[in-house]
C-alpha positions as a printed NumPy array, in Angstrom:
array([[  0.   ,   0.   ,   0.   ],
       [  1.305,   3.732,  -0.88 ],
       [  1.127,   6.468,   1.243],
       [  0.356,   9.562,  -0.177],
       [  1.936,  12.32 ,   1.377],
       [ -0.464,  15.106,   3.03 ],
       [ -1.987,  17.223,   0.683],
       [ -1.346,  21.363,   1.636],
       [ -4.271,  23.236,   3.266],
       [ -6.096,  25.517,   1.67 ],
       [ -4.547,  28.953,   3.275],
       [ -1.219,  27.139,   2.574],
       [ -1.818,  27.231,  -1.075],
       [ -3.292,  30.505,  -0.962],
       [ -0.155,  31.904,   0.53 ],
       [  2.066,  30.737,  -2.564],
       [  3.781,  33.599,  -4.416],
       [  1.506,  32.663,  -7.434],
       [ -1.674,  32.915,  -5.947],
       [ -0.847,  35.851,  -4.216],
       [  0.201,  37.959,  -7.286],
       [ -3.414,  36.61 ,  -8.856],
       [ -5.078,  38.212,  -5.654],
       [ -3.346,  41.247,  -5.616],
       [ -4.332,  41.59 ,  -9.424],
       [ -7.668,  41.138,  -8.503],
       [ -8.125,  43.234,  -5.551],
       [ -6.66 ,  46.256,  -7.644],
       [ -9.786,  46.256, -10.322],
       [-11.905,  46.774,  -7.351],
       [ -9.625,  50.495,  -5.832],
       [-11.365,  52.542,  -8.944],
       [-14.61 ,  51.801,  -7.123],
       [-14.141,  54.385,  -3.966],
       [-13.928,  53.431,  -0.393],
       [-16.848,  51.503,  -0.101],
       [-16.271,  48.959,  -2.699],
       [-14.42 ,  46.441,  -0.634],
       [-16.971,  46.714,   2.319],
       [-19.48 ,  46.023,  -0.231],
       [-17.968,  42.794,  -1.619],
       [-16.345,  41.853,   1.865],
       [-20.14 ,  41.77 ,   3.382],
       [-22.038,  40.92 ,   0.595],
       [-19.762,  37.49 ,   0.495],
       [-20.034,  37.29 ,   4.106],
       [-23.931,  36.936,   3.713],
       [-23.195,  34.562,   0.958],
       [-23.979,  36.392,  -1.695],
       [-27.316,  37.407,  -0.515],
       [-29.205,  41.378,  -1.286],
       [-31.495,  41.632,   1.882],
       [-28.742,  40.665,   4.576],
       [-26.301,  41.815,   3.121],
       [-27.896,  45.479,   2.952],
       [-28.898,  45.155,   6.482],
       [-25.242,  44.852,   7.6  ],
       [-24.315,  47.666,   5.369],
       [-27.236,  49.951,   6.504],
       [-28.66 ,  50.915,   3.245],
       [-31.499,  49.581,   1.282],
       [-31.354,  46.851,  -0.654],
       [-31.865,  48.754,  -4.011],
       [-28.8  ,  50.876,  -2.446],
       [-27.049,  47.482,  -2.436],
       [-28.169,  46.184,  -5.78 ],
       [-26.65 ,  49.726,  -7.197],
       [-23.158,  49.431,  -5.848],
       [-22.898,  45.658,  -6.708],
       [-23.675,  46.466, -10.714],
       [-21.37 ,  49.673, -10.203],
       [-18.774,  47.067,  -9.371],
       [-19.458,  44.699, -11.572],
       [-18.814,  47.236, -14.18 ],
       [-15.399,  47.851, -12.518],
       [-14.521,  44.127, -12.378],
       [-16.146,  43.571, -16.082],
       [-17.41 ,  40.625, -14.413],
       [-20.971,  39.6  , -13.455],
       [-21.812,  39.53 ,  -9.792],
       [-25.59 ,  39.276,  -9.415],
       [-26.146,  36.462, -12.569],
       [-24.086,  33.203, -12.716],
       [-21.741,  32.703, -13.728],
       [-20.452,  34.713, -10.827],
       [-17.284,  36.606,  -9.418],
       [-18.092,  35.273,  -6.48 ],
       [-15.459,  32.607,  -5.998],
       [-12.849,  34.099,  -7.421],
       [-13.367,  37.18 ,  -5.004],
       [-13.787,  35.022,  -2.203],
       [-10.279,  33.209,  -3.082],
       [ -8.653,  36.737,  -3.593],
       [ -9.983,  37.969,  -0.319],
       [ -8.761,  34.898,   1.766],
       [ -5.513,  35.409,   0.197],
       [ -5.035,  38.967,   0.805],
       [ -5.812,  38.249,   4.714],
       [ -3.234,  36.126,   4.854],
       [ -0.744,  38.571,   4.109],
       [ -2.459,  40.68 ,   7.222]])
């Protein structure tokens, strides 16, 4: 019988010089948006994607919401509110990014 040796965990990966330039990359499409671009995407992932909490734990209405998130996806040139999303990939860049904190 083989052993495979353990595979990496997932912030160990993320921390790779590779993956870290991706994130940056990323996270720089996003800094044309103004200062409340990142809260948007950091909350509206944290309430998985979802208008109604995620405006809630911004404060604003969930047209308000709606408004930034197609602002940004015009920023990102990347769909946010339709599949196929941004979502995972933003996710990913986020996690990385903290890492570096």
């Amino acid at each position: 019988r083989r052993e495979h040796p353990a595979a990496p965990d997932l912030d160990a990966v993320l921390s790779g010089p590779g993956i870290q330039d991706w994130a940056a990359q990323q996270l720089r499409q996003i800094a044309p948006a103004g200062p409340t671009a990142e809260e948007t995407l950091r909350t509206w992932l944290r309430c998985e994607a979802q208008l109604a909490p995620t405006a809630a734990e911004l404060g604003i209405s969930v047209p308000g919401t709606r408004k930034r998130l197609v602002r940004l996806e015009a920023v990102l040139h990347r769909s946010l509110l339709r599949t196929p999303s941004a979502r995972y990939d933003l996710w990913t860049a986020f996690r990385a990014a903290d890492l570096l904190v």
